[in-house]
C-alpha positions in Angstrom: 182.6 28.6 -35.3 185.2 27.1 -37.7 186.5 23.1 -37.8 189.8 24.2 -35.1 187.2 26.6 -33.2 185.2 23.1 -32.6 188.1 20.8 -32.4 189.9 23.2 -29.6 186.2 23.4 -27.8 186.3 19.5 -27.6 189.8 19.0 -26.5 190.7 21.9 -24.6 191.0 21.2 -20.5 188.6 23.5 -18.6 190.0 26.2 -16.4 192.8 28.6 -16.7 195.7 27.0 -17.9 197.8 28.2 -14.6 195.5 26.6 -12.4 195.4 23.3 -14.4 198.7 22.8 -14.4 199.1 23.5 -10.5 201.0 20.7 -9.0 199.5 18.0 -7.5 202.2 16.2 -5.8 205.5 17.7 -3.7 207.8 16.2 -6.8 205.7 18.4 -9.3 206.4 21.3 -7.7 209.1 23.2 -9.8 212.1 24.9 -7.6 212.0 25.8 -4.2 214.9 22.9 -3.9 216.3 24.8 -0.4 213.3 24.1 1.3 211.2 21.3 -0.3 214.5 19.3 -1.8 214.8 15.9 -0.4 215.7 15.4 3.3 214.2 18.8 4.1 212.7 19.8 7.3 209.8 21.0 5.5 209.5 17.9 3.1 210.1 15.7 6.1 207.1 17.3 7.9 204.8 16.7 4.6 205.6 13.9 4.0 205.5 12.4 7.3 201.9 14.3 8.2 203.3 16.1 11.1 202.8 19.8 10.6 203.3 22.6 13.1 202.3 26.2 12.3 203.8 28.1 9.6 204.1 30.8 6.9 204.9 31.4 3.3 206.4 34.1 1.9 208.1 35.7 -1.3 207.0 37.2 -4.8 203.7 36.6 -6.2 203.8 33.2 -8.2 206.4 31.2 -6.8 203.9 28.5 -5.3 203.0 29.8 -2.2 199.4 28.2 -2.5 200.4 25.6 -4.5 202.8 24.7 -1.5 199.1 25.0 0.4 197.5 22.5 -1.8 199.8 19.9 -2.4 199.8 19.7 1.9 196.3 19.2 1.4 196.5 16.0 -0.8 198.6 14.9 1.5 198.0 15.1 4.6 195.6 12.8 6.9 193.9 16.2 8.4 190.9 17.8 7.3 191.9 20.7 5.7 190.3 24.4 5.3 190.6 27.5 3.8 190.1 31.2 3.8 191.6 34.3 2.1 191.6 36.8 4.3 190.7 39.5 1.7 187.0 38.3 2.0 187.0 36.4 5.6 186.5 37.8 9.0 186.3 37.2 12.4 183.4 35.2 11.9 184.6 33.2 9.5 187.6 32.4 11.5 185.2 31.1 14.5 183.2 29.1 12.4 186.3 26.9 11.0 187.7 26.8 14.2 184.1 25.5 15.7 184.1 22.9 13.1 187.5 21.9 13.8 186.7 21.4 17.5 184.0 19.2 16.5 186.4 17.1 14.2 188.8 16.6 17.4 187.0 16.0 20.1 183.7 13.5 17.9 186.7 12.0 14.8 190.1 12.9 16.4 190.7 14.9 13.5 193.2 17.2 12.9 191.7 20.2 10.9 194.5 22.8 8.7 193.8 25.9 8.0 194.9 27.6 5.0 194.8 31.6 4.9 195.9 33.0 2.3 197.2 36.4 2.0 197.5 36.1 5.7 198.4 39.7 5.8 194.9 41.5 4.6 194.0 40.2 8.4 194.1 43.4 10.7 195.8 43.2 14.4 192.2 42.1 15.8 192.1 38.8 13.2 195.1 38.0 13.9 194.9 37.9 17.5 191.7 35.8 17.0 193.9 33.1 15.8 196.2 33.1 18.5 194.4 30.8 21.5 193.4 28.0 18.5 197.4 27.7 16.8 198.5 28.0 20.4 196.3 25.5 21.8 196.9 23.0 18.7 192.8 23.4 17.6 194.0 24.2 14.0 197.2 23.9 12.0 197.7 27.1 10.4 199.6 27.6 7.1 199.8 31.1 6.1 200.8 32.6 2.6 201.6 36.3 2.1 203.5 38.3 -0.7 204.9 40.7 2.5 207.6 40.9 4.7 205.9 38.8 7.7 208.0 40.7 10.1 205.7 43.4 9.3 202.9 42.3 8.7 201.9 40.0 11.2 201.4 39.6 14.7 204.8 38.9 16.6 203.2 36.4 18.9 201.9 34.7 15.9 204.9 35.0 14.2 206.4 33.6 17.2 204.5 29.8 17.2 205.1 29.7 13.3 208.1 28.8 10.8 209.1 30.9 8.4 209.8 29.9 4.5 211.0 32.4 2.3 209.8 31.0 -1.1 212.3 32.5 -4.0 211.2 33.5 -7.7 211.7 30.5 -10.1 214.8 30.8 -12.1 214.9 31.0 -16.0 215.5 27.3 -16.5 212.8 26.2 -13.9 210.3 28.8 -15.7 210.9 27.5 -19.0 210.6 23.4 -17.6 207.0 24.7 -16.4 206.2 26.1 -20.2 207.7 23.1 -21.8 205.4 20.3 -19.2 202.6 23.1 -19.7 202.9 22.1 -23.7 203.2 18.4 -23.7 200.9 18.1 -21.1 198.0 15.8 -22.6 195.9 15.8 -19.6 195.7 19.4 -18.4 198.2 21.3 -20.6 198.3 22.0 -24.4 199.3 17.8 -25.6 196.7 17.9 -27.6 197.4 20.4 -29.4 200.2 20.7 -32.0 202.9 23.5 -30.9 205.9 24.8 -31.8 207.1 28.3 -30.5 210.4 29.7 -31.6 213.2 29.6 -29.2 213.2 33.7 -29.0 209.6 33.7 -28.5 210.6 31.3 -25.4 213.0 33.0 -23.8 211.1 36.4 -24.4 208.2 34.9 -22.3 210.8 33.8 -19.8 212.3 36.9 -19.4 209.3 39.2 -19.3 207.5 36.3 -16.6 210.4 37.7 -14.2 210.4 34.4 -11.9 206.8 34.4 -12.1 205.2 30.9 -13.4 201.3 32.2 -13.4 202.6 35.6 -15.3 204.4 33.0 -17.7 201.5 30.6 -18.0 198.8 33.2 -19.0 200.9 34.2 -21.7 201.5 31.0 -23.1 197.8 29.9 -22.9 197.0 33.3 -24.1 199.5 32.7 -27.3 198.4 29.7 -28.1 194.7 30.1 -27.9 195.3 33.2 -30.2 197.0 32.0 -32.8 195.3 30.0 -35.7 196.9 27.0 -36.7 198.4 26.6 -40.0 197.9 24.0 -42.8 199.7 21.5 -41.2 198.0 21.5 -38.0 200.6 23.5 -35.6 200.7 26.2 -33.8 203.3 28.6 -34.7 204.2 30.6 -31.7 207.0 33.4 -33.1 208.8 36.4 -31.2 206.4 38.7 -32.5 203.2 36.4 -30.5 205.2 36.2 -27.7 205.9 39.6 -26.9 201.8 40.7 -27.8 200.7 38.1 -25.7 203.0 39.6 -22.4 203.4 43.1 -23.4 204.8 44.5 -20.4 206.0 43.3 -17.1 204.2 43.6 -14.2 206.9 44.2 -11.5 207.0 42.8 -8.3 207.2 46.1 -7.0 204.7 47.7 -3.3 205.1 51.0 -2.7 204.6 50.4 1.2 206.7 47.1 1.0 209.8 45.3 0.7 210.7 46.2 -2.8 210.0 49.7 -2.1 212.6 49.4 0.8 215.0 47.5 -1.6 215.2 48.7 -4.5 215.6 52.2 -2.5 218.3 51.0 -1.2 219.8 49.1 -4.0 219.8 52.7 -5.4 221.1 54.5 -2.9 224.0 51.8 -2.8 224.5 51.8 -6.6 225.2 55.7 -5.6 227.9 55.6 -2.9 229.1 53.1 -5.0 229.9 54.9 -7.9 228.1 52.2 -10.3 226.0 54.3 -12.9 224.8 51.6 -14.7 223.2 50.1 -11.6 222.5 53.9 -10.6 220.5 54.0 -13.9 218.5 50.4 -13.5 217.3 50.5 -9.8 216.0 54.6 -10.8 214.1 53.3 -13.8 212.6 50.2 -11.9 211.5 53.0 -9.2 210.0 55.5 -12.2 208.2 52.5 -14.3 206.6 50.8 -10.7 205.1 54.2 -10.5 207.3 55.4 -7.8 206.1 58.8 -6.2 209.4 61.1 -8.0 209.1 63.0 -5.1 210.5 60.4 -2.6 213.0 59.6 -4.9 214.1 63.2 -5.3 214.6 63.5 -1.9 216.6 60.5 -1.7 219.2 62.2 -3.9 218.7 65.2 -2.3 219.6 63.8 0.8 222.5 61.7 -0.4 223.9 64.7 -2.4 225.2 65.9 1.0 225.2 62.5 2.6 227.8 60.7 0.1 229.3 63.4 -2.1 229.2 66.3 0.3 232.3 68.9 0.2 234.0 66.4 -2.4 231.7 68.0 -4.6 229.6 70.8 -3.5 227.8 71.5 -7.1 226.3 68.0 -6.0 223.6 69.4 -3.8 222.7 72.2 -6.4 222.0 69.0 -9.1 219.9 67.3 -6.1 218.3 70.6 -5.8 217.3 71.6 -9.6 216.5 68.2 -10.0 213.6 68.2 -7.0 212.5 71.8 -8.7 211.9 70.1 -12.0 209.9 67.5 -10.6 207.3 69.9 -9.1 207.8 72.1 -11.9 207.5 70.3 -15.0 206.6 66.5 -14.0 206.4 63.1 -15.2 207.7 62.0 -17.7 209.9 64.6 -18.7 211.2 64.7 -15.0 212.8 61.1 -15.5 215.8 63.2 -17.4 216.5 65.7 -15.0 216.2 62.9 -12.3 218.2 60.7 -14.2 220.7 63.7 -14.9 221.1 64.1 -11.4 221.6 60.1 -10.2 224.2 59.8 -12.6 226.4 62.9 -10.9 225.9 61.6 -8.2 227.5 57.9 -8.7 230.4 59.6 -10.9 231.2 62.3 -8.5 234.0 62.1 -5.9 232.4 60.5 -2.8 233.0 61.8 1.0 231.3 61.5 4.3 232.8 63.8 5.8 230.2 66.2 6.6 228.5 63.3 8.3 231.8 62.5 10.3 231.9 66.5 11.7 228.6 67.1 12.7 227.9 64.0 14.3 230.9 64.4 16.6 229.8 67.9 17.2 226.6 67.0 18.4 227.9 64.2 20.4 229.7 66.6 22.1 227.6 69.3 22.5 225.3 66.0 24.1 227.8 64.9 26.3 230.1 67.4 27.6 229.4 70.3 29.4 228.0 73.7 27.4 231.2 75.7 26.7 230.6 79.5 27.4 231.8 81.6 24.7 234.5 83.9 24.4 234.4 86.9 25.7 236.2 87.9 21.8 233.6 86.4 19.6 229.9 87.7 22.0 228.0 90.4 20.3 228.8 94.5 21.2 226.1 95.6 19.8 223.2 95.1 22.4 222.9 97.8 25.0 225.6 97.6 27.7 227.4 95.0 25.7 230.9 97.0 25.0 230.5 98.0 28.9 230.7 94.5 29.7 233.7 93.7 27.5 231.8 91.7 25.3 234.0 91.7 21.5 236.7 93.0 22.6 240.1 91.6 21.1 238.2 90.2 18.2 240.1 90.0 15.0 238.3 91.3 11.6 240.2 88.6 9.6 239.2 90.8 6.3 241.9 93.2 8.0 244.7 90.2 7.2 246.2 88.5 4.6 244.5 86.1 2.5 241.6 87.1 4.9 242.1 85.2 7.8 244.1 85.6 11.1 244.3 83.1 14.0 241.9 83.6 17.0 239.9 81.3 19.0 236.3 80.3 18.0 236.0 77.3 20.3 234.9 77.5 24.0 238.3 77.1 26.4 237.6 73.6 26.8 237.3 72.5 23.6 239.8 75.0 21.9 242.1 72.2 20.2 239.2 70.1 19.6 238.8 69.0 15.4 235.4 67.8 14.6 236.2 67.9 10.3 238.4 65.8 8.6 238.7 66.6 4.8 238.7 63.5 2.8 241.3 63.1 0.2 238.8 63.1 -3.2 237.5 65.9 -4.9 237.5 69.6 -4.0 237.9 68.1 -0.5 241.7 68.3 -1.4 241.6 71.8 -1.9 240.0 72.2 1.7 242.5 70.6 3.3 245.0 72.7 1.6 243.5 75.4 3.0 243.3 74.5 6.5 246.7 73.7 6.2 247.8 76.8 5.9 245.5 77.8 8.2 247.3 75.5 10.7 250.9 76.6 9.6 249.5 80.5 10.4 248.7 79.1 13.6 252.1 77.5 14.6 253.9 80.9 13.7 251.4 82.7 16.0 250.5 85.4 13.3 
């Protein structure tokens, strides 16, 4: 152990530097202006010490428990906690006995604070239910899902929602900055100065996340030898070892799976390539499974490009093969290869348009018989019947095609495709249009 080993031993707060610099009060907490701001219905609840049932949401680090703790400095109850990724059942009866106690012997109010709210199955949550109904406990729940999904509708029902929002750039970088002049719990004591690149690198890479952004800080700093003078030199190069890469907010069963799926498939129809490009590799580097993403361009190959540009669903196709057949990584390109024609190729939904309306008719109307012209002759006792007689071989005609009826009698003048007016879809219509014009001069 050297002089600064023992000098950082001495003055050094205990505890992970994100946890010490947790706020304390509801004006320390950084963002979250829409629903903690002054005059607030949330703030107004806190800070008057009347609190009904409710739930936290949003990205991991955006002061969810925080929001938790500060509720229990200040409120008048008794407050409790669990997280449900290690309580059960019987932890859940044994707060709620406790706070039945509180009530009926002190006339306490008792909160209770679960945590990841969402690791509760069906049964836990339905354990809850009488005690938040019946006013027994206050609960305050915080979860990093959708709670639409993942929780109990009736619970859902008796709670308030907050959607909390990832801190912005500027509100990340006012948490670093407190976190270094902080004498009590952050670095004060220490002598720091970090570049403003190496600032804004650990900014960017914390991605709205203050606890991703304060581990790398406290891991920079406590990493990094001073220098003659005393200070601290934080560079670019510090910062981007001490966050190397960043951890995306990213489920595979959740919201950003359902998101950024559709932000990409969006990006698509929209023609954007460069958006095209960034929701695919945010897919590939969360560890997306290729395979649902190749289907997703297989599927919008037809879906959005269709006839405008048949070579489409051949790209979607090659690009599944290459998936299964060579893998990941190299499949990115192939992937990325067919993404990209996608977005730039002429866009029509046509396809969608005809078949729908066919089989909404087919649903609703009555099944048309078909014609006597177009049934097969080749079965025995077919031709006896009539059955293909009058039928036109339109290889017989010019250009290869002769009128005739195909539809049944009652749907004969029925259209079910409309040619769009992009792509090879132009040349269709073309074609049916002199199909039509045949047609009128009964040829």
């Amino acid at each position: 152990m050297d002089l600064f080993d023992h000098s950082r031993e001495k003055t050094a707060p205990k505890g992970p530097l994100a946890a010490r610099m947790r706020p304390r009060t509801i004006d320390e907490v950084m963002g979250q202006t829409e629903i903690i701001g002054k005059g607030t219905l949330l703030r107004r609840a806190i800070e008057a010490d009347q609190l009904t049932p409710m739930i936290f949401h949003g990205p991991p680090g955006t002061g969810k428990t925080t929001l938790a703790r500060v509720i229990a400095n200040t409120t008048s109850a008794h407050f409790e906690q669990l997280n449900a990724v290690t309580a059960g059942i019987k932890d859940v009866r044994e707060v709620v006995q406790r706070a039945n106690e509180r009530l009926k012997y002190d006339q306490e109010r008792t909160v209770l604070f679960i945590d990841e709210i969402h690791r509760f199955n069906k049964g836990q949550q339905d354990a809850l239910l009488p005690f938040v109904e019946d006013g027994t406990v206050v609960l305050i729940g915080a979860t990093t899902e959708n709670p639409m999904f993942e929780v109990n509708p009736a619970l859902l029902s008796r709670s308030r929602l907050f959607r909390l929002q990832s801190l912005t750039n500027d509100e990340l970088q006012d948490v670093l900055t407190t976190a270094i002049i902080d004498k009590d719990r952050g670095f004060g004591a220490y002598k720091i100065t970090i570049d403003e690149d190496a600032m804004h690198h650990l900014v960017d890479v914390a991605n709205g996340d203050a606890r991703t952004a304060l581990n790398a800080l406290e891991l920079a700093v406590l990493t990094t030898d001073p220098k003659d003078d005393g200070v601290i030199y934080i560079n670019l190069e510090t910062a981007e070892a001490s966050i190397q890469k960043r951890v995306l907010q990213y489920d595979k069963s959740g919201d950003q799976h359902y998101d950024t799926i559709s932000a990409f498939i969006k990006s698509i129809r929209g023609s954007d390539p460069d958006a095209t490009l960034y929701w695919l590799a945010k897919m590939i580097y969360a560890g997306e499974d290729p395979r649902f993403i190749a289907r997703r361009i297989y599927v919008h190959a037809a879906e959005d490009v269709g006839l405008a540009d048949p070579n489409a669903l051949l790209v979607a196709q090659a690009a599944a093969y290459a998936v299964e057949f060579i893998g990941m990584p190299e499949a990115r390109i192939p992937l990325a290869e067919a993404a990209l024609y996608l977005a730039t190729a002429p866009k029509s939904n046509a396809v969608i348009s005809g078949i729908d309306s066919a089989l909404k008719t087919v649903e609703l109307e009555k099944s048309g018989t078909v014609p006597v012209h177009l049934r097969d002759a080749h079965y025995k006792g077919a031709a006896k019947l009539g059955h293909g007689e009058g039928y036109k071989y339109p290889h017989n005609y010019e250009h290869h095609y002769v009128p005739q009826q195909y539809l049944p009698d009652h749907l004969k003048s029925k259209r079910f495709y409309t040619p769009s007016t992009n792509g090879y879809e132009k040349t269709v219509q073309k074609r049916l249009d002199y199909f039509e014009e045949r047609k009128k001069k009964g040829e």
